[in-house]
Each structure stands twice: as structure tokens, then as C-alpha cells.
C-alpha positions as CSV (number, residue, x, y, z in Angstrom):
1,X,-2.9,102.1,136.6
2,X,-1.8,102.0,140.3
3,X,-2.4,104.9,142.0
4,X,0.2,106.7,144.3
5,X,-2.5,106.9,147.7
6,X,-4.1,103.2,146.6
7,X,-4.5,102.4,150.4
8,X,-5.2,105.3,151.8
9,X,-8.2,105.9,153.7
10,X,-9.5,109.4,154.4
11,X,-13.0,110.7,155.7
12,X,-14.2,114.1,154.9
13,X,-16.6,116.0,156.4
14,X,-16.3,119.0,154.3
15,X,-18.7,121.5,152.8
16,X,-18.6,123.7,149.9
17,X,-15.3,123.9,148.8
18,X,-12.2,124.1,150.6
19,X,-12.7,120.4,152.1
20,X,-14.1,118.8,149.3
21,X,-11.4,120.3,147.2
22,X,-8.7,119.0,149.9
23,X,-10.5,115.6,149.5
24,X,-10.8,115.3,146.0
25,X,-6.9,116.5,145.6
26,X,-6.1,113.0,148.0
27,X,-8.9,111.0,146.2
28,X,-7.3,112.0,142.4
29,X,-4.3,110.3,143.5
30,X,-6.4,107.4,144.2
31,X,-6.7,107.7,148.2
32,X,-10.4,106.3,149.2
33,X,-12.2,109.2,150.0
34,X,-15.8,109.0,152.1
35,X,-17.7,111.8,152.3
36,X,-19.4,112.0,155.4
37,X,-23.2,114.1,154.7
38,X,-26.3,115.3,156.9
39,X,-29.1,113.1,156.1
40,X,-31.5,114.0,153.8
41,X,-29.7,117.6,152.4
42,X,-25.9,116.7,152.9
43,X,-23.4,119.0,151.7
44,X,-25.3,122.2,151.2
45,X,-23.2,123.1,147.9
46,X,-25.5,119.7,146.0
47,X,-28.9,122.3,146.5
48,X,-27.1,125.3,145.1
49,X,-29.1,125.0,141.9
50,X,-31.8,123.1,142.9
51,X,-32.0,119.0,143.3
52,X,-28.6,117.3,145.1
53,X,-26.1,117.3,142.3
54,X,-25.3,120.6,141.1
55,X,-22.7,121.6,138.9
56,X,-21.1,123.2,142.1
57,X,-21.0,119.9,144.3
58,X,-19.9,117.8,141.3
59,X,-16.5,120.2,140.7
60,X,-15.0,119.2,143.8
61,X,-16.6,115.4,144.7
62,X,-15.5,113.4,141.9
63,X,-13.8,110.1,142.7
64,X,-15.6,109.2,146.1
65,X,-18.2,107.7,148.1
66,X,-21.2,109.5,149.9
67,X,-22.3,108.4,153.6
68,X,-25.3,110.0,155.4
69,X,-24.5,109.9,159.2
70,X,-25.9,113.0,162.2
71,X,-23.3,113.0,164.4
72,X,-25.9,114.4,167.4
73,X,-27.4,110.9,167.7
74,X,-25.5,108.5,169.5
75,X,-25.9,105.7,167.4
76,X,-24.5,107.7,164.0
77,X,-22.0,108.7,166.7
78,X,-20.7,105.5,167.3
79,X,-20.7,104.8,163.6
80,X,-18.5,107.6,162.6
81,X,-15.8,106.6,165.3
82,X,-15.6,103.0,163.8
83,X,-14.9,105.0,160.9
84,X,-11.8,107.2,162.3
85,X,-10.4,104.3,163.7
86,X,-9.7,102.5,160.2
87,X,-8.7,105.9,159.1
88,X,-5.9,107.8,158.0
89,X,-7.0,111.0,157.1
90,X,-9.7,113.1,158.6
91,X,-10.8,116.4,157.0
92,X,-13.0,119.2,158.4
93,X,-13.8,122.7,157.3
94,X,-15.9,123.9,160.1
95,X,-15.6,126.9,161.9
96,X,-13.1,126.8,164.7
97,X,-14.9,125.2,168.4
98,X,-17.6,123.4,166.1
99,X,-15.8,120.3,165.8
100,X,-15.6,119.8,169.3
101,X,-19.1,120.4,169.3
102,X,-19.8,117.7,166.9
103,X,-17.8,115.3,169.1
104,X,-15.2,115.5,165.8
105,X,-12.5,117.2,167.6
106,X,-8.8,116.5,166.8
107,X,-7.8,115.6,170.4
108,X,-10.7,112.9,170.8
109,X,-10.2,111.1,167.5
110,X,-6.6,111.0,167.5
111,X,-6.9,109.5,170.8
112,X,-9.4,107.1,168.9
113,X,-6.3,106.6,166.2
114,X,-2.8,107.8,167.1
115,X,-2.4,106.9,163.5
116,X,-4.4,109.7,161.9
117,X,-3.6,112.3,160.1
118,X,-6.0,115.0,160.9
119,X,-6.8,118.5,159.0
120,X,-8.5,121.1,160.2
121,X,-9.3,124.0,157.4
122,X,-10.6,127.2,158.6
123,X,-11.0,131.0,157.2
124,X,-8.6,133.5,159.9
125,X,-7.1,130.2,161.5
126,X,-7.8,128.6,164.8
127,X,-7.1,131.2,167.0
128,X,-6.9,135.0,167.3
129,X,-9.3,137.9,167.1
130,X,-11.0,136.8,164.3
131,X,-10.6,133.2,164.6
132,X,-15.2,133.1,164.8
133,X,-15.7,135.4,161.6
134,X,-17.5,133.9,158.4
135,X,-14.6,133.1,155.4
136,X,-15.9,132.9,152.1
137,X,-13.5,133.6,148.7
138,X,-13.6,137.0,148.3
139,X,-13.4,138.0,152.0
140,X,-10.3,136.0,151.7
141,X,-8.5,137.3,148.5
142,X,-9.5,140.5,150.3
143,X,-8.0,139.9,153.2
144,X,-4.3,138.7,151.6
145,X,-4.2,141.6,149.7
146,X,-5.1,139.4,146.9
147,X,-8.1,140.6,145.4
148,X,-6.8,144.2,145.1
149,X,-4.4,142.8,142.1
150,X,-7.3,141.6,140.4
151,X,-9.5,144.6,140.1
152,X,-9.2,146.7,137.5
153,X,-10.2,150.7,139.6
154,X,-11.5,151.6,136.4
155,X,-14.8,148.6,136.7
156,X,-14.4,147.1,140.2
157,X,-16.2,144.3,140.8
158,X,-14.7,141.0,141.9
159,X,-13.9,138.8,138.9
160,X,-12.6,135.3,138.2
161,X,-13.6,131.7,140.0
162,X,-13.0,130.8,143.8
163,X,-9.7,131.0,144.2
164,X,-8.8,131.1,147.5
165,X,-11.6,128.2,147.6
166,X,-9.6,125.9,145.9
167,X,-6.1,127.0,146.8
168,X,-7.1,126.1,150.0
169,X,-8.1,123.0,149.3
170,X,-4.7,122.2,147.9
171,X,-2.7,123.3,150.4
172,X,-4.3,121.5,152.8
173,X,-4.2,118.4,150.9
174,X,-0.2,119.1,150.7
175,X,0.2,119.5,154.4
176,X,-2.2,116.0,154.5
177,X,0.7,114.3,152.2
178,X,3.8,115.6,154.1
179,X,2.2,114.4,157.5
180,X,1.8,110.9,155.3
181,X,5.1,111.3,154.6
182,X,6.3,111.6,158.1
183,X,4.0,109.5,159.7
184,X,5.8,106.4,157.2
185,X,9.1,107.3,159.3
186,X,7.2,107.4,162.8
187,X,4.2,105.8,163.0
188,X,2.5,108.8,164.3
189,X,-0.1,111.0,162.4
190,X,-0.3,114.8,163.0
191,X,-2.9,117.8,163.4
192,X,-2.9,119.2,159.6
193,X,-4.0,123.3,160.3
194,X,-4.6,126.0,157.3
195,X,-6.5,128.8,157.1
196,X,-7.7,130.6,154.0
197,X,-6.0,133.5,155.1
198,X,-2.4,132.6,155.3
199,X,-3.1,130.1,152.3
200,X,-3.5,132.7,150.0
201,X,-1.1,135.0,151.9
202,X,1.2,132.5,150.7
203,X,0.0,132.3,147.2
204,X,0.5,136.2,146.8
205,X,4.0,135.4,147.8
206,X,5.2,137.5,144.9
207,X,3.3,140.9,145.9
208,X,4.7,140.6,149.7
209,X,8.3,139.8,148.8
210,X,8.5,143.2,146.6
211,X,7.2,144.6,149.9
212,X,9.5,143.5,152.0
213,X,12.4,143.9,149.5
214,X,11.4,147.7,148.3
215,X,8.7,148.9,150.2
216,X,6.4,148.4,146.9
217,X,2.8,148.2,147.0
218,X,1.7,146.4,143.6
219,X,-1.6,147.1,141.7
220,X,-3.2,145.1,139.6
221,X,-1.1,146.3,136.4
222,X,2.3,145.6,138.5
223,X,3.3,142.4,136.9
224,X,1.6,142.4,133.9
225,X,3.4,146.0,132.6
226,X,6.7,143.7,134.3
227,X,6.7,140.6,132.2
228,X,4.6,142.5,129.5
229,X,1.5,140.6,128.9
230,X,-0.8,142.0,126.4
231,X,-4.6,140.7,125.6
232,X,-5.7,142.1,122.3
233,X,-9.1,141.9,120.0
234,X,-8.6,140.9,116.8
235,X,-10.9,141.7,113.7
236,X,-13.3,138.7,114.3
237,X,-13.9,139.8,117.7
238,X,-12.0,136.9,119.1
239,X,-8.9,137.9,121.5
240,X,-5.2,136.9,121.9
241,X,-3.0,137.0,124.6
242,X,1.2,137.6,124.5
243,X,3.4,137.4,127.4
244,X,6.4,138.5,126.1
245,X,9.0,138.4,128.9
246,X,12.6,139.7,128.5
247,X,14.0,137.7,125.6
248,X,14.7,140.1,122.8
249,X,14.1,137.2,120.8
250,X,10.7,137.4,121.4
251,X,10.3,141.0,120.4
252,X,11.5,140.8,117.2
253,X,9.5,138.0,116.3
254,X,6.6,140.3,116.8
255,X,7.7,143.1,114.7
256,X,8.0,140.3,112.2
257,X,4.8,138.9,112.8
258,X,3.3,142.3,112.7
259,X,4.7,143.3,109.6
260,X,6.8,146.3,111.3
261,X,10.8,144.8,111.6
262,X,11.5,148.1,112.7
263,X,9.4,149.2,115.5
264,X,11.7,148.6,118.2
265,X,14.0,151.4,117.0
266,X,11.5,153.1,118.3
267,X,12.7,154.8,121.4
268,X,9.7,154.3,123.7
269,X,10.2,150.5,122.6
270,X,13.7,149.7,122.0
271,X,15.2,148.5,125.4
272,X,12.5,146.0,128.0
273,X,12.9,149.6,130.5
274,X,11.4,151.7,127.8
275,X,8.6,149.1,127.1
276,X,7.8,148.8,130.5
277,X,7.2,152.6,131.1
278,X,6.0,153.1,127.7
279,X,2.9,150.0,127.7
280,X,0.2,152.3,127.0
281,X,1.5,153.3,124.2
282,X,2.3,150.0,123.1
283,X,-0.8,148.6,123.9
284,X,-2.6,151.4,121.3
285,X,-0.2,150.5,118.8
286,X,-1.0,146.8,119.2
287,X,-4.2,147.8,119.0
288,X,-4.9,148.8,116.2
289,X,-3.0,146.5,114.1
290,X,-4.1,143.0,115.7
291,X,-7.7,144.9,114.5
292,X,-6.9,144.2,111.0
293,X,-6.4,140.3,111.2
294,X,-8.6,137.6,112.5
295,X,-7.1,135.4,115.7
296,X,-6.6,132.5,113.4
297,X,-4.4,134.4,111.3
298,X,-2.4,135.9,114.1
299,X,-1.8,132.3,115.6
300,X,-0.5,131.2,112.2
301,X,1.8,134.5,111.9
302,X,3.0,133.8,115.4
303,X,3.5,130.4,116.1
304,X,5.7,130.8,112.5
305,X,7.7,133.2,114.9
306,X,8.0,131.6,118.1
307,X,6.4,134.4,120.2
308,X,4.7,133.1,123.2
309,X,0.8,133.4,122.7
310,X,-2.0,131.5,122.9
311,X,-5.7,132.5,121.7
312,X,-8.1,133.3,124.9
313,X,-10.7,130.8,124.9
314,X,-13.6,130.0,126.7
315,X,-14.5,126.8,128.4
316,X,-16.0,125.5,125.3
317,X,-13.2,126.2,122.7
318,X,-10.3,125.2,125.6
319,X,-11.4,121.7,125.2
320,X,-11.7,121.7,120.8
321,X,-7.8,122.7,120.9
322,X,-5.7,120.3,119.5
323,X,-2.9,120.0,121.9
324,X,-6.1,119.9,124.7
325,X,-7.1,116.4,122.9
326,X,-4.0,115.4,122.4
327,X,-3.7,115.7,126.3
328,X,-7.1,113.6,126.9
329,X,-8.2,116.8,129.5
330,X,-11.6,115.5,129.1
331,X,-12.5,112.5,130.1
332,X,-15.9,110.6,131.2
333,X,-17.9,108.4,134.2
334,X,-21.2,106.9,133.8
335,X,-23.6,109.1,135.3
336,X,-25.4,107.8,138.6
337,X,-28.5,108.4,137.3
338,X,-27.8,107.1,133.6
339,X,-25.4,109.1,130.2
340,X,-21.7,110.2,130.8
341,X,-20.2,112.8,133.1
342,X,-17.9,114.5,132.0
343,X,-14.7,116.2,134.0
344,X,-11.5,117.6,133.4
345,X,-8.7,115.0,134.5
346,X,-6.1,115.3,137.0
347,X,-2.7,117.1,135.3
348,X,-0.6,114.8,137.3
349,X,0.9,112.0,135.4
350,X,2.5,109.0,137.0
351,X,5.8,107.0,135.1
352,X,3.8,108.7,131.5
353,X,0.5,107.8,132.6
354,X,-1.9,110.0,132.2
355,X,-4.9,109.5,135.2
356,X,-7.8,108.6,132.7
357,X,-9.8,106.9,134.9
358,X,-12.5,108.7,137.2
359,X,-15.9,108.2,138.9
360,X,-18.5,110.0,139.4
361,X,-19.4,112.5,142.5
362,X,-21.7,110.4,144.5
363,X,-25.5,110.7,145.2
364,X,-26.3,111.6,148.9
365,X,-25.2,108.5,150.8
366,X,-25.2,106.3,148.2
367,X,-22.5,104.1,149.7
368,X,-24.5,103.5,153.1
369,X,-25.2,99.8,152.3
370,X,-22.0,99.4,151.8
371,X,-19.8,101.1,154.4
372,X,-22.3,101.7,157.2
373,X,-24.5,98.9,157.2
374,X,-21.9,96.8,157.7
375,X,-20.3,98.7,161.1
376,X,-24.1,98.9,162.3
377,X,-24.3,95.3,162.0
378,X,-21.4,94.8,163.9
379,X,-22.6,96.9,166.5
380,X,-26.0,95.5,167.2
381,X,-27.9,98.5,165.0
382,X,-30.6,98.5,162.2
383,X,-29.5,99.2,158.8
384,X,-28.8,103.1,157.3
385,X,-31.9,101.9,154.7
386,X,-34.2,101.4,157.8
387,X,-33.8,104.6,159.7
């Protein structure tokens, strides 16, 4: 299968997640991603449990290669610029100033290559009063009003994955491809700027427009009692979620499923307006009956019904489903140090091609013979192995 960025060359010198995620976006599509690492640690998210592979570092580094270069000594210096000049893509998530520092700056290397594309990923942005403050997920769902949708005031504590990580690492990925885009038309690459912040400002786009429209502050039960999502236990202990939406269609095929063709002559549950202000009520009455039936059954009763559900797995029952196979989600590398990795593939298919094929993240500079040795030989140096 050819890939849509077979060609492309990008260099990332990203750490924990918001570069390697923007990296690994580019390298899915099949750009040629090299990961530029410290010596001897590298990207400090391969120690987070222990060794240099964790299950962290291997989410967001599949599909590329691993070089070991310290920019503070002249000779890895003069390395890494051979590097930018063949490059199209540079990516950096340091903290604003300390790319400059590095000698990594955006000004020096596209004077290096006009050509390049580069992206600079930061937590408040570039500039500003707190352009120098620490960024991590949760200060920055905090901080765009995100993370107050997610926690319930009843428990709080912050739930769910790293979000804002990731979402950051694919927006910056999508400003890489429109500057690709442009740069086809005019030769020229661009500077590529996103900060956590305004990425997943953006993403809450929903919970600012109804601000802006009608002055309304959502909660985290706003649009959930809206479009009428319901997650409910069942008598097996297993859960089941329903997001029922408008269509009246829907809401009969649950009184049907239920056994109960008649509950929405019920007042409180008769018109979308009354559901909405009456959830609570619905919710106890949904309640108690999916208590009586295990999941499996409620799928059956509801799939026969068409109302839109789908049983709340785990990670481990996600990838048994059948339509999950049928997809090939799951697919496999050999190990670098021997068995099968496995990964969840790319949902982006190409022409009805589904993007089956995938290495594995790379051990620290494991492409150094390969990629370095050969610019060191051509500029009068020893070999990576040797130093």
C-alpha cells in the first residue's frame, strides 16, 4: 500500500506526548519520522515504568526511527543540521525560548531550509503572561474550561486518558499538513504554532458557542441530559449505554424493547422537552428495569429495535467484538527485542484500504548506524557506535 506522506521527511524532537503524538499522526500516514533522543535516557516518557520502552512511550512512537544526538556538543550539532536540511518537517514541544537555546530555533533552521515546515507545540502559547508556566493534561482541560464538563461535583477527581495530550498532537499534525499543502503551491514551508491551550479551547467548541449564543455556562450533565445519553447496569453487572437523540423513532423502539409500548404517554416522557427536564426520573425508571436482564440480552432486544446502543466495554472486550475484528483494529510488529507488538491501527483508510501495516516504536537510537553514521562520515567524525 502506498502511503499518502511516502516521501516525506520529518524530525521530531518531542517528549511525552504532544510531539510524539504529532509525529506519529505524520508517520501513520507513512511520512519518515526520526526521533531525535538524549543519549543514554532519551525521551523521558520510555523510563516511566522502569527500562526504555514503556507502555507510555510505545502509544505515541510507533512507525519510526530512534537517533541519540546532544545538541550542546558541537559535533551532534553539526549532525542535527545535516538533518534539517534534508527535512521537511521539524517538530518541537519545548517550552517557549528553549529551542533557541538548543540552537533548534525556527529562525536558524528555516534559514538552514527555507523548505521546512516547522512546528512549534507549546502549553499557553509562545507568548503572553503565561507563555513560561509548566502544561501538562489536566492543567490544560482546566484551563479551557474543559475539564469542568468532565467531573461529576458529586466525586471529583479528574477522570479519563490525556486528552488534551493527544488532541494536541493532532492539531498540530493538521496545521503540519495544511503548511505541506501550501508549501506544494509555493515552494516555501511555514512556522506551524499550537498551544495546548487554544487546542483544546477549540475542541470545547460546543461549550463556548452556547456561551457566546445564550450566555450558558454548561456542566458536565449539559449535553448528555440534551441528546439524552443514558449508561445503565444490567443484572450481570455489565453496563449499556443509549444515546437516544431526537428521533421519536428511537423512543419507541425502547418502550418496545423494554416491554412498556406505552411509557411515553407518560407526561414527564411524552415530548424530547419533557424528557429532557424529567432525566432523573427517567434514568430511575431505566434503572430498575435494565436490572432485570443481562447486557447480552438487552443488545439482542435492542439491536432487534434499532435503538442506538452499544454495550460499554473495556479495553479487553473492545477488541473480542465482532464488528472490531471485522475492522482488523488490532494489528501486530515484531517486537525489537523478539514476540509481536501489538497496536491499534490507524482509522484512516485510503481508496478501501485499511493501513495494516506498522512497525514497532524504536529502541533508544536504534537507527544511529544508519542515519548518523553516515552524515558523520561525511563530515570527518567517528561513528555514533564509538562515542
Amino acid at each position: 500500500m502506498q502511503k499518502v506522506l511516502s516521501g516525506i521527511k520529518v524530525l521530531e524532537q518531542g517528549t511525552f506526548i504532544t510531539g510524539p503524538a504529532a509525529g506519529m499522526f505524520l508517520a501513520d500516514l507513512g511520512a519518515e519520522v526520526v526521533k531525535i533522543e538524549q543519549p543514554g535516557a532519551g525521551d523521558p516518557f520510555r523510563a516511566f515504568r522502569g527500562g526504555l520502552y514503556s507502555p507510555h512511550f510505545q502509544t505515541y512512537n510507533r512507525n519510526k526511527r530512534s537517533v541519540t544526538l546532544n545538541p550542546k556538543l558541537p559535533e551532534d550539532a553539526a549532525v542535527f543540521d545535516e538533518l534539517v536540511k534534508d527535512a521537511d518537517v521539524y517538530i518541537q514541544n519545548f517550552r517557549p525560548g528553549a529551542a533557541e537555546r538548543l540552537g533548534a530555533g525556527e529562525s536558524r533552521l528555516r534559514a538552514l531550509n527555507p523548505r521546512l515546515v516547522y512546528c512549534a507545540i507549546s502549553g499557553f502559547g509562545q507568548t503572553g503572561p503565561a507563555a513560561g508556566r509548566p502544561a501538562y493534561d489536566t492543567v490544560a482541560q482546566a484551563a479551557s474550561a474543559f475539564l469542568k464538563l468532565l467531573v461529576n461535583p458529586a466525586n471529583p477527581r479528574v477522570v479519563g486518558p490525556a486528552l488534551a495530550d493527544a488532541m494536541t498532537g493532532f492539531y498540530a499534525a493538521y496545521g503540519v499538513l495544511g503548511a505541506l499543502v501550501e508549501r506544494g503551491r509555493t515552494g516555501r514551508g511555514r512556522a506551524v504554532e499550537v498551544s495546548m491551550l487554544e487546542a483544546m479551547c477549540h475542541f470545547n467548541l460546543d461549550a463556548f458557542t452556547h456561551y457566546f449564543s445564550e450566555s450558558e455556562v454548561m456542566g458536565p450533565f449539559s449535553r448528555p441530559s440534551v441528546s439524552q445519553s443514558y449508561v445503565l447496569e444490567c443484572a450481570d453487572g455489565l453496563w449499556i449505554a443509549l444515546h437516544m437523540s431526537s428521533p421519536e423513532k428511537f423512543w419507541q423502539g425502547l418502550a418496545n424493547a423494554i416491554e412498556r409500548p406505552r411509557l411515553f404517554a407518560d407526561p414527564r416522557f411524552a415530548t424530547r422537552e419533557a424528557r429532557i427536564a424529567h432525566q432523573e426520573d427517567l434514568i430511575a425508571l431505566l434503572g430498575d428495569v435494565f436490572r432485570q436482564q443481562t447486557r447480552a440480552t438487552w443488545c439482542a432486544r435492542l439491536e432487534a429495535e434499532d435503538v442506538p446502543h452499544a454495550p460499554m466495554y473495556d479495553t479487553r472486550e473492545a477488541m473480542e467484538d465482532p464488528q472490531a475484528r471485522h475492522l482488523q483494529l488490532q494489528v501486530s510488529a515484531p517486537h525489537p527485542e523478539g514476540g509481536e507488538w501489538h497496536t491499534i491501527r490507524s482509522p484512516v483508510s485510503f481508496d478501501g484500504e485499511r493501513s495494516l501495516e506498522v512497525t514497532a516504536p524504536p529502541m533508544l537510537g536504534a537507527d544511529n548506524a544508519a542515519i548518523v553514521d553516515p552524515i558523520r562520515q561525511r563530515l570527518g567524525q567517528p561513528p555514533n557506535a564509538a562515542r
